[in-house]
VOBA-1610 file (N, C-alpha, C; in pm, whole numbers, padded with zeros to 5 digits, always signed):
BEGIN
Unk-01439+02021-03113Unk-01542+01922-03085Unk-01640+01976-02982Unk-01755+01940-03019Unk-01893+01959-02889Unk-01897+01907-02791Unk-01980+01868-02726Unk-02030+01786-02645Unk-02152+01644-02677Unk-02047+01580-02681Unk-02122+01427-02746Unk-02229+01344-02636Unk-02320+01244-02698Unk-02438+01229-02576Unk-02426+01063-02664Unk-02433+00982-02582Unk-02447+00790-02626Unk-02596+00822-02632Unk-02639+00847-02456Unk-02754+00799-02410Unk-02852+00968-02346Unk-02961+00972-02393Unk-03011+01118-02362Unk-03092+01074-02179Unk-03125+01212-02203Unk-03234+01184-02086Unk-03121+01249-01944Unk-03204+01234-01776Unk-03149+01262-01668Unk-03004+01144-01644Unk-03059+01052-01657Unk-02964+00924-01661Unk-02897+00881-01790Unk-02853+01004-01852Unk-02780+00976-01948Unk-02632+00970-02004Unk-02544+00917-02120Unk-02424+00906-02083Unk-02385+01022-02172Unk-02303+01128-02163Unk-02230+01235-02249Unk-02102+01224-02230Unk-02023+01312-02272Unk-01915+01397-02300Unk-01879+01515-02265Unk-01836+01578-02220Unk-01882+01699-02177Unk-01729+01748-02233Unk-01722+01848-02331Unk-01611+01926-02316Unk-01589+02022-02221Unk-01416+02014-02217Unk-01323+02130-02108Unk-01267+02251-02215Unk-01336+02316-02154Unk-01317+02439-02268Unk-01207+02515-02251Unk-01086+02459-02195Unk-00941+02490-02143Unk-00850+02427-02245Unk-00933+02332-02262Unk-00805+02226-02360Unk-00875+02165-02471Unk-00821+02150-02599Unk-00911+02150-02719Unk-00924+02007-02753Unk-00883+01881-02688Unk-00884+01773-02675Unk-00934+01697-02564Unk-00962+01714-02454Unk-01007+01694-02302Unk-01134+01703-02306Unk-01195+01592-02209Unk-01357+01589-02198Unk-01394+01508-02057Unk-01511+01544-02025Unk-01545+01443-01860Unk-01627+01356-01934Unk-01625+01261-01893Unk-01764+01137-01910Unk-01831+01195-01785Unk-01990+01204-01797Unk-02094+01234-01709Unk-02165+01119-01759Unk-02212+01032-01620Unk-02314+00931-01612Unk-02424+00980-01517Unk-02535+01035-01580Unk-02664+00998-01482Unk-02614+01204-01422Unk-02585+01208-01347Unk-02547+01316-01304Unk-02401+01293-01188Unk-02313+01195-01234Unk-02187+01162-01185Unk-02098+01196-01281Unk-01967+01258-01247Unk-01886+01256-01319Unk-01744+01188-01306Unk-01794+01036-01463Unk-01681+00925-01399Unk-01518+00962-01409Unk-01513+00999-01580Unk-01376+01001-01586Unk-01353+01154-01678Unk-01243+01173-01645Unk-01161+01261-01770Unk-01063+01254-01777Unk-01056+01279-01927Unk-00942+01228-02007Unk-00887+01331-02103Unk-00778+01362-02158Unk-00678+01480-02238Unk-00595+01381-02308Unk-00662+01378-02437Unk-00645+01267-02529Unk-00417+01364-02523Unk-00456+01489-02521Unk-00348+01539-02553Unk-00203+01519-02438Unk-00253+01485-02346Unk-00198+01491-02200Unk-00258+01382-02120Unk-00253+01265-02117Unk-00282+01161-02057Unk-00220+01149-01864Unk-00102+01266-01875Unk-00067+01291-01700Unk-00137+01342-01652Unk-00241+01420-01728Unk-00328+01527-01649Unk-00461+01434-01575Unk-00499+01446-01438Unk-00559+01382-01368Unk-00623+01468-01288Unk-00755+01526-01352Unk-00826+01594-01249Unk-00881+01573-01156Unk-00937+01445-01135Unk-00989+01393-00981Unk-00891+01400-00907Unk-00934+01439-00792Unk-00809+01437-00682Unk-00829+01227-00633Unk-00917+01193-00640Unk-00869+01042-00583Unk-00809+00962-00724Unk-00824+01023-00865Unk-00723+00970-00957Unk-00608+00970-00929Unk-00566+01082-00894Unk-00426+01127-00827Unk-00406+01054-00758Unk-00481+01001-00662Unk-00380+00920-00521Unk-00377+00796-00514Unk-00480+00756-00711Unk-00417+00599-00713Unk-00320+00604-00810Unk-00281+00694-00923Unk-00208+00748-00968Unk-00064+00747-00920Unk-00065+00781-00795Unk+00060+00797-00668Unk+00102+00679-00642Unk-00016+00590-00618Unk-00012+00438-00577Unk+00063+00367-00637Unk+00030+00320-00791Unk+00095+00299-00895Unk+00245+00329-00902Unk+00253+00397-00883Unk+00391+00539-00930Unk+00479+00443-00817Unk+00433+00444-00751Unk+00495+00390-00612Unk+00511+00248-00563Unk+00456+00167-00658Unk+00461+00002-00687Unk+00588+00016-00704Unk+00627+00007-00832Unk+00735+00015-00816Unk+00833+00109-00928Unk+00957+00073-00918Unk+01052+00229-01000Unk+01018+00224-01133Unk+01026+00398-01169Unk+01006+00458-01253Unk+00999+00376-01422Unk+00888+00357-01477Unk+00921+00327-01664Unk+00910+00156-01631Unk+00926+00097-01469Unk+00918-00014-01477Unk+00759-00101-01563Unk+00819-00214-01612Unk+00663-00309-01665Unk+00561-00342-01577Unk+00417-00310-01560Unk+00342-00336-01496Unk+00241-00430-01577Unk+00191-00525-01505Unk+00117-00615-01562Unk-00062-00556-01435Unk-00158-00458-01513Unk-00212-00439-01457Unk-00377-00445-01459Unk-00461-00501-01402Unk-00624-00530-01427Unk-00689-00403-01341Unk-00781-00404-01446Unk-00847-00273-01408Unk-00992-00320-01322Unk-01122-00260-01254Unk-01214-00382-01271Unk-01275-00211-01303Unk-01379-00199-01392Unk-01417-00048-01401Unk-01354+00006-01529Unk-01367+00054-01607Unk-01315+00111-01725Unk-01355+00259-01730Unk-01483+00263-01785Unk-01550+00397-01829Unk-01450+00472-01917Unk-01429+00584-01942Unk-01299+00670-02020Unk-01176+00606-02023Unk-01156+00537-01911Unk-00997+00474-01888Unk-00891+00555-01872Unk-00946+00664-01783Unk-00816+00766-01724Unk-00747+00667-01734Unk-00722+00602-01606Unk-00603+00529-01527Unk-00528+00424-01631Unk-00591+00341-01693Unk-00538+00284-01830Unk-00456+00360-01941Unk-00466+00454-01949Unk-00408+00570-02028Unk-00278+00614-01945Unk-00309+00633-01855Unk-00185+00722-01765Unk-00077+00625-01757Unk-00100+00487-01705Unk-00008+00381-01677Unk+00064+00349-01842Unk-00030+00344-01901Unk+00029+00321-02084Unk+00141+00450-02109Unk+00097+00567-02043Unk+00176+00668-02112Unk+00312+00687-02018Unk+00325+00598-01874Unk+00404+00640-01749Unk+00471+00548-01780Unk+00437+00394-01830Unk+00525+00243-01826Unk+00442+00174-01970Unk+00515+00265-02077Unk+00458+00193-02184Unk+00457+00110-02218Unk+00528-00002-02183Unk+00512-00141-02191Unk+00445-00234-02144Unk+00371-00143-02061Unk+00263-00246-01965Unk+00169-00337-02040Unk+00092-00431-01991Unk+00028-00511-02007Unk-00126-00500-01930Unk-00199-00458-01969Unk-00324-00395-01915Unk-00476-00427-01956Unk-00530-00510-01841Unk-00679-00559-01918Unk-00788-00474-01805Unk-00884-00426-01909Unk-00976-00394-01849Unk-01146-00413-01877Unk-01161-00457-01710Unk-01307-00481-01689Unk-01417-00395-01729Unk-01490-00376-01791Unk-01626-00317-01838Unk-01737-00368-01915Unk-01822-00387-01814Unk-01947-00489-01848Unk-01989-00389-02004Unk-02002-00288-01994Unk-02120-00192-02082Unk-02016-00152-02254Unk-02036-00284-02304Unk-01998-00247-02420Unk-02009-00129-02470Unk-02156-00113-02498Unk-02198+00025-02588Unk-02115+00135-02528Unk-02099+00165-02394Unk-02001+00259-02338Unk-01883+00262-02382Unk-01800+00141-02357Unk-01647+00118-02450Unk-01653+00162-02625Unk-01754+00121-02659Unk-01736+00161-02796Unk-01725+00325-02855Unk-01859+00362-02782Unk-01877+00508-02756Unk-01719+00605-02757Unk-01698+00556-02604Unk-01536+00627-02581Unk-01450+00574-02655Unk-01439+00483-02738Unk-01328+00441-02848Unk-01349+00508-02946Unk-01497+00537-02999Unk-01520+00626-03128Unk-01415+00766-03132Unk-01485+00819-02997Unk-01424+00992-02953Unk-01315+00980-02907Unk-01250+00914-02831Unk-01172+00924-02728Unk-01060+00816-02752Unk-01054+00782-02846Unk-00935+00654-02907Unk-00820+00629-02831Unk-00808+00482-02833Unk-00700+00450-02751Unk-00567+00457-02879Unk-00446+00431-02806Unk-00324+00405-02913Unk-00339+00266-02946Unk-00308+00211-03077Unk-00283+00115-03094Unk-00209+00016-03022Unk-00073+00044-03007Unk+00004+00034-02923Unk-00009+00016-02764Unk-00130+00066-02731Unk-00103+00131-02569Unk-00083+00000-02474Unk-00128-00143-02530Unk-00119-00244-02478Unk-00230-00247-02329Unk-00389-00182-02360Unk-00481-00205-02306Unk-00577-00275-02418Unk-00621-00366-02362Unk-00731-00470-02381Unk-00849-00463-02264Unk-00952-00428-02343Unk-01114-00401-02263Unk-01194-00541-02311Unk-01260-00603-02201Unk-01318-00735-02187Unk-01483-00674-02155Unk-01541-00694-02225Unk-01724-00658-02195Unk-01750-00799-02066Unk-01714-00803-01976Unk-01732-00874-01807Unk-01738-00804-01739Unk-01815-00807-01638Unk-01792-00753-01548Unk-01675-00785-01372Unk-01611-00711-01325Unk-01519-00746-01272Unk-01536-00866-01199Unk-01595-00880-01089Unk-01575-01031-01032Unk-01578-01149-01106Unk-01648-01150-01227Unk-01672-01265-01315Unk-01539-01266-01408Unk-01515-01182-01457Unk-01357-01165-01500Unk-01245-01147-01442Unk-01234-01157-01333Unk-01124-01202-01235Unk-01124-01318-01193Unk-01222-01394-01162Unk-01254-01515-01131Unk-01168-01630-01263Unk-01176-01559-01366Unk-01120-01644-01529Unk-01005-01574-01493Unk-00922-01515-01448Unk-00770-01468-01482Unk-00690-01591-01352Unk-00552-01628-01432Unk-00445-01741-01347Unk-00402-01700-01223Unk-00391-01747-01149Unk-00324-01708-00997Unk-00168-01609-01069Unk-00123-01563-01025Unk-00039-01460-01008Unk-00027-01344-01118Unk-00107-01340-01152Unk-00160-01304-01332Unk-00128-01113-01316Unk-00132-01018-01216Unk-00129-00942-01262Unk-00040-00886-01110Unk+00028-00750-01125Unk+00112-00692-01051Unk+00019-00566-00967Unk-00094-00509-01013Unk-00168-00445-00938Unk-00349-00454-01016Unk-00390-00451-00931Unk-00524-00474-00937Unk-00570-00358-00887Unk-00685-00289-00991Unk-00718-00120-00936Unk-00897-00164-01001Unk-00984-00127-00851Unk-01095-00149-00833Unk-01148-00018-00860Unk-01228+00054-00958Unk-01323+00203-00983Unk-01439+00134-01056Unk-01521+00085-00993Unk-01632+00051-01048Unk-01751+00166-00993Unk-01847+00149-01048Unk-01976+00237-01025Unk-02078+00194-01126Unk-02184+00161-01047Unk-02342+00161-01109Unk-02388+00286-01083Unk-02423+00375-01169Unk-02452+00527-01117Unk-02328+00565-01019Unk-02387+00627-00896Unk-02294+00682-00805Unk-02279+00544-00713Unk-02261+00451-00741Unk-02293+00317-00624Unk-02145+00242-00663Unk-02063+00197-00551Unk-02010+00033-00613Unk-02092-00062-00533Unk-02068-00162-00657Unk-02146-00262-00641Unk-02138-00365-00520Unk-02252-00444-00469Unk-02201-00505-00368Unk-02113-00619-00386Unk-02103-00647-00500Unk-02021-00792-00513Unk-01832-00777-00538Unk-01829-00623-00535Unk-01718-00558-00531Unk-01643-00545-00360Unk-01719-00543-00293Unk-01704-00528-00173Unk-01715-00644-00071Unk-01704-00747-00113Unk-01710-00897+00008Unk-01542-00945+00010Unk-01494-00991+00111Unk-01378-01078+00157Unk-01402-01208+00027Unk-01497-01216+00016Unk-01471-01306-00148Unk-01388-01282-00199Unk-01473-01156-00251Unk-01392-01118-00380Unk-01287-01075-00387Unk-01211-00989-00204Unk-01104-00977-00185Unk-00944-01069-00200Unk-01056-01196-00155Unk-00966-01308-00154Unk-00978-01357-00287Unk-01011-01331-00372Unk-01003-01412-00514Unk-00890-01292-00600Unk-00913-01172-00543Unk-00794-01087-00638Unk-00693-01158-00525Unk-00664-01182-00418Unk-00488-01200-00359Unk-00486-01302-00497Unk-00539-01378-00527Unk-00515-01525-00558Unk-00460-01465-00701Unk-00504-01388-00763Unk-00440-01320-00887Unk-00332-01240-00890Unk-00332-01189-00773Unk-00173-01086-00803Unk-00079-01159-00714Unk+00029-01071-00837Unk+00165-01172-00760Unk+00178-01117-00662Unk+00278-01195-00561Unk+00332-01191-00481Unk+00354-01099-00386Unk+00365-00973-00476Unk+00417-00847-00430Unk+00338-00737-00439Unk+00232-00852-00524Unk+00095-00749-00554Unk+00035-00633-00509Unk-00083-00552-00565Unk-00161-00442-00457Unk-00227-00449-00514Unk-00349-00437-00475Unk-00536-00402-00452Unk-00559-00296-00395Unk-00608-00204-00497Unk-00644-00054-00511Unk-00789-00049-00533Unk-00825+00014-00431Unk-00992-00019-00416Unk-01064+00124-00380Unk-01110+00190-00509Unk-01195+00308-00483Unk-01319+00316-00440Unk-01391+00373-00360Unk-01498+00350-00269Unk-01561+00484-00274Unk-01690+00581-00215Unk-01676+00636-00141Unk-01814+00624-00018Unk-01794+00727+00080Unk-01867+00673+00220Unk-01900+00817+00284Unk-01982+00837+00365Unk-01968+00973+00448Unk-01965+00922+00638Unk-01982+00994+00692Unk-01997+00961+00858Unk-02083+00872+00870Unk-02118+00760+00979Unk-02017+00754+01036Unk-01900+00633+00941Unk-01904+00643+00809Unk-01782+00572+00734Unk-01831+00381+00779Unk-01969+00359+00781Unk-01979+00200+00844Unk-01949+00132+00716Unk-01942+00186+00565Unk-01951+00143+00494Unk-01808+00066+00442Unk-01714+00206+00469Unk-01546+00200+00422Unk-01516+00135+00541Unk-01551+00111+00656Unk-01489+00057+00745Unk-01505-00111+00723Unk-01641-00120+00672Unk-01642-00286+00651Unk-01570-00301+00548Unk-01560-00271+00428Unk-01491-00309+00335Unk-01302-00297+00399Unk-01317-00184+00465Unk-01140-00201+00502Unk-01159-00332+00532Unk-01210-00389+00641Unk-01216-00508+00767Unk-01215-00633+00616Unk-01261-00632+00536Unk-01268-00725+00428Unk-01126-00760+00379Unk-01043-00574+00354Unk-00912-00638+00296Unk-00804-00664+00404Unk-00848-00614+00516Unk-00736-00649+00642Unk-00749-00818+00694Unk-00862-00861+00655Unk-00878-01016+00657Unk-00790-01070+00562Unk-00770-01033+00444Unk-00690-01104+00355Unk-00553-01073+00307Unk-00543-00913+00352Unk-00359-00870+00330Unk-00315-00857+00408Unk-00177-00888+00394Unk-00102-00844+00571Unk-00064-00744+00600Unk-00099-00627+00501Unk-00046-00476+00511Unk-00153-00430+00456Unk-00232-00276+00495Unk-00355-00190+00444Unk-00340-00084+00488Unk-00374+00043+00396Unk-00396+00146+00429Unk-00528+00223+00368Unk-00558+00318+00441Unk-00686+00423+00404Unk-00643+00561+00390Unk-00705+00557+00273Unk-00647+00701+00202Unk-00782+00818+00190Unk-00775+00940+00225Unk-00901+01005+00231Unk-00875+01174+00259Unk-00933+01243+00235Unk-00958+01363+00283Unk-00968+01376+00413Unk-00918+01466+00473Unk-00955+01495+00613Unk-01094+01530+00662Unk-01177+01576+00578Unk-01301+01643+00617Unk-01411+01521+00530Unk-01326+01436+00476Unk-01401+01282+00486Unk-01366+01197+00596Unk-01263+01165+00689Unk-01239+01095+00798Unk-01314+01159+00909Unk-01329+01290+00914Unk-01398+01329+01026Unk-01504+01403+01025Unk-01594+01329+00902Unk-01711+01338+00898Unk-01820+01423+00887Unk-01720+01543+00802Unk-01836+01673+00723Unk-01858+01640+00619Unk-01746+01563+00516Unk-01790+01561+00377Unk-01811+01410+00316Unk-01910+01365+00234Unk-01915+01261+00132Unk-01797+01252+00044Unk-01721+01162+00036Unk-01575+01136-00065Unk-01544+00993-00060Unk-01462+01041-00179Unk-01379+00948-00201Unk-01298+00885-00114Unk-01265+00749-00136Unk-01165+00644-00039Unk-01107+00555-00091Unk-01013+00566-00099Unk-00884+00453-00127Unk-00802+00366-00072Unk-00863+00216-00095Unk-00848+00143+00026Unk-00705+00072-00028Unk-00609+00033+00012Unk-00483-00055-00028Unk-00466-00168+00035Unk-00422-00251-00003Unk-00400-00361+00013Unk-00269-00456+00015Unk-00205-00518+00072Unk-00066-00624+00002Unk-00066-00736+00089Unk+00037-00818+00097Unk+00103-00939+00108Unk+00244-00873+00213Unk+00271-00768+00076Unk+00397-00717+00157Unk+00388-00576+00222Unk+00502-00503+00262Unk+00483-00341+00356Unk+00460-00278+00224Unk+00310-00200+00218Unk+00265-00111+00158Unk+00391+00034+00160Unk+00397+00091+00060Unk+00503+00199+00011Unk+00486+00352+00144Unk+00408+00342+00208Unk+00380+00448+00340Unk+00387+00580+00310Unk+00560+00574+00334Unk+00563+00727+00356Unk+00563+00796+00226Unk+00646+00738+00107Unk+00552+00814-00028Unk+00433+00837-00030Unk+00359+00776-00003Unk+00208+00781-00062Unk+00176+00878+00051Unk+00185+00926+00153Unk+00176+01002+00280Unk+00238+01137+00207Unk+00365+01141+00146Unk+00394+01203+00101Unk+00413+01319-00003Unk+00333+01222-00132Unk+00256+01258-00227Unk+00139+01325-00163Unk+00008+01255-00109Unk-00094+01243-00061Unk-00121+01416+00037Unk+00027+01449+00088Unk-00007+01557+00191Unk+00030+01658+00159Unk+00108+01661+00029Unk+00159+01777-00096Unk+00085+01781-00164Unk-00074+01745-00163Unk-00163+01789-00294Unk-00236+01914-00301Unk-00278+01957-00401Unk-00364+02080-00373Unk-00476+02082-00281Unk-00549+01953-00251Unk-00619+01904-00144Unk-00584+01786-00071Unk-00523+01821+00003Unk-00431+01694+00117Unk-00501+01559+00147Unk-00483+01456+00090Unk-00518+01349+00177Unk-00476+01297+00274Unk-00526+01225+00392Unk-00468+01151+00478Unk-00425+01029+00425Unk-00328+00964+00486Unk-00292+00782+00511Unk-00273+00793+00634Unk-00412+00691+00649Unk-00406+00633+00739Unk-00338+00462+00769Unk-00281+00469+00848Unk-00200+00331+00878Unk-00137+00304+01026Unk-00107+00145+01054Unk-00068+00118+01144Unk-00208+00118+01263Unk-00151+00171+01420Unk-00216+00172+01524Unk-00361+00270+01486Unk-00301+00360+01392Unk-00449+00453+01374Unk-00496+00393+01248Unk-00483+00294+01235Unk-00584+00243+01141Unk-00638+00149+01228Unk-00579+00046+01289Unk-00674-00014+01380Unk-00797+00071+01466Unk-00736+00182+01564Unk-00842+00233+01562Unk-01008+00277+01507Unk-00931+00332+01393Unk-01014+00352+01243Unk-01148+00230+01241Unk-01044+00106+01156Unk-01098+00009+01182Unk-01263-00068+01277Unk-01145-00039+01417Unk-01290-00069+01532Unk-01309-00232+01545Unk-01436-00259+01579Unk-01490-00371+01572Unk-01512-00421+01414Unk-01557-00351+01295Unk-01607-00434+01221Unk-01561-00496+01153Unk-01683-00582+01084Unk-01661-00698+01070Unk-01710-00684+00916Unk-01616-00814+00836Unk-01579-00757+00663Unk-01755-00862+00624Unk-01782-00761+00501Unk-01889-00828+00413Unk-01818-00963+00365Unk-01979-01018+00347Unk-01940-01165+00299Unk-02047-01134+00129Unk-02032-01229+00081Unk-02112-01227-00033Unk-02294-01208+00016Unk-02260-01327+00140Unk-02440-01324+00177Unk-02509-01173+00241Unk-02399-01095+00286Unk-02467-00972+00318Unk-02356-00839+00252Unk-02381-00851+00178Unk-02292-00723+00142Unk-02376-00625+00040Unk-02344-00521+00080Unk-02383-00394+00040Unk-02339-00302-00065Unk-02470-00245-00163Unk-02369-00115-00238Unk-02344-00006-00147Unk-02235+00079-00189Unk-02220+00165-00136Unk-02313+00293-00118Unk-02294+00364+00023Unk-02400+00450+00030Unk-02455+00549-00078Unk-02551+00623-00126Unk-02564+00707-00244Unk-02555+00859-00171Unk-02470+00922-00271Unk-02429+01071-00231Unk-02560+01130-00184Unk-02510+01219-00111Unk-02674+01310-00054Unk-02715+01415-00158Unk-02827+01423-00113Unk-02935+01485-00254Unk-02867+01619-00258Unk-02845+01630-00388Unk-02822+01751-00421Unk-02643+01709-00499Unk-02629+01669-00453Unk-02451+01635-00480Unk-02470+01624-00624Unk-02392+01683-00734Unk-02444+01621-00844Unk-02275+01553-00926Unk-02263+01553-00833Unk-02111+01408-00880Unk-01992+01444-00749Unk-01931+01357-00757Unk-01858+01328-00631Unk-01718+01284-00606Unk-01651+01297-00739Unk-01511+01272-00787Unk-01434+01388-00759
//
């Protein structure tokens, strides 16, 4: 197979084949690159922040267990794929406003019949808002308008309207990214530390201390977040992330203060030249 194109132009949507593996391809939006996927190998997770929600997951709870899980973000549906192929019995809906996109990647990139994912053309807050109070076991936030999440992704609203959906024991997995001085990931932390009683920040080192633009993975619960796995996983990777938690997350933290709907922000846009950021 080639390299397939939905939408032409600078801001356009493709395919891009991996010329390593005869089934594998990136989705490129605009000049971002959202997802990839190995129709042949669904473990394979080349983003390093796939990986460390990947880990997250893994770490909900034991091995092959049933996860009942909402996505808000689709695009390729790495993460929908991986959880189908890790806990095939799961139960899995996912958010994606952009039909024509879902269809696109269903043409090329086919799901299993079976895989027990269901894609909803909503977009996430409006389709979470319609799901029952305890309705799902983890909630995993990868949205992006271009290189941006959206601001309505990022308010103590909307934070507080996913607790109201996951059970009990729930987690809110919230991909972001931010550069120095981080005012951006810090409000949104301050958003989910208002509403869970346990949080952690997950990141590169040379994203916490402020040389590089990245990725961030914010966590969330009710109950004690999984720690030292995810610390664990996280510091055995080919590129180490931090977890941050506890007293050095307060630090972290600081003064601020969480978005509300009336002022909340997309996230900052990568610096010129960056031409994707995953």
């Amino acid at each position: 197979m080639t390299d397939l194109e939905l939408r032409p132009g600078p801001g356009g949507v493709r395919l891009i084949r991996d010329l390593a593996y005869p089934r594998a391809y990136t989705l490129r939006m605009g000049f971002t690159d959202q997802s990839y996927v190995d129709l042949d190998d669904p473990h394979r997770l080349e983003f390093d922040y796939v990986q460390r929600i990947a880990d997250a997951v893994d770490a909900h709870a034991v091995p092959g267990r049933r996860l009942r899980v909402v996505h808000v973000g689709g695009a390729a549906m790495t993460l929908p794929r991986y959880v189908a192929a890790t806990r095939p019995t799961s139960a899995q809906l996912v958010f994606e406003p952009d039909a024509e996109l879902t269809a696109f990647v269903r043409q090329h990139l086919p799901l299993d019949k079976r895989s027990g994912i269901k894609v909803r053309p909503e977009d996430g807050r409006a389709g979470l808002a319609g799901l029952r109070d305890d309705y799902a076991d983890v909630i995993i936030v990868d949205a992006f308008v271009g290189a941006r999440v959206p601001a309505a992704l990022g308010s103590v609203e909307f934070f507080a309207d996913a607790a109201r959906v996951l059970a009990e024991d729930g987690t809110l997995m919230i991909n972001i990214t931010d550069r120095a001085p981080l005012t951006y990931a810090r409000r949104v932390l301050a958003g989910l530390r208002a509403t869970f009683a346990d949080t952690v920040f997950v990141a590169e080192s040379a994203t916490l201390k402020g040389r590089r633009f990245g990725n961030i993975l914010i966590m969330g619960s009710a109950v004690p977040l999984p720690v030292n796995r995810l610390a664990e996983r996280a510091g055995s990777a080919a590129f180490p992330y931090r977890v941050v938690h506890g007293a050095r997350l307060d630090q972290l933290a600081g003064g601020a203060e969480p978005y509300t709907d009336a002022d909340a922000e997309e996230s900052p846009a990568p610096p010129e030249g960056l031409s994707h950021f995953n």
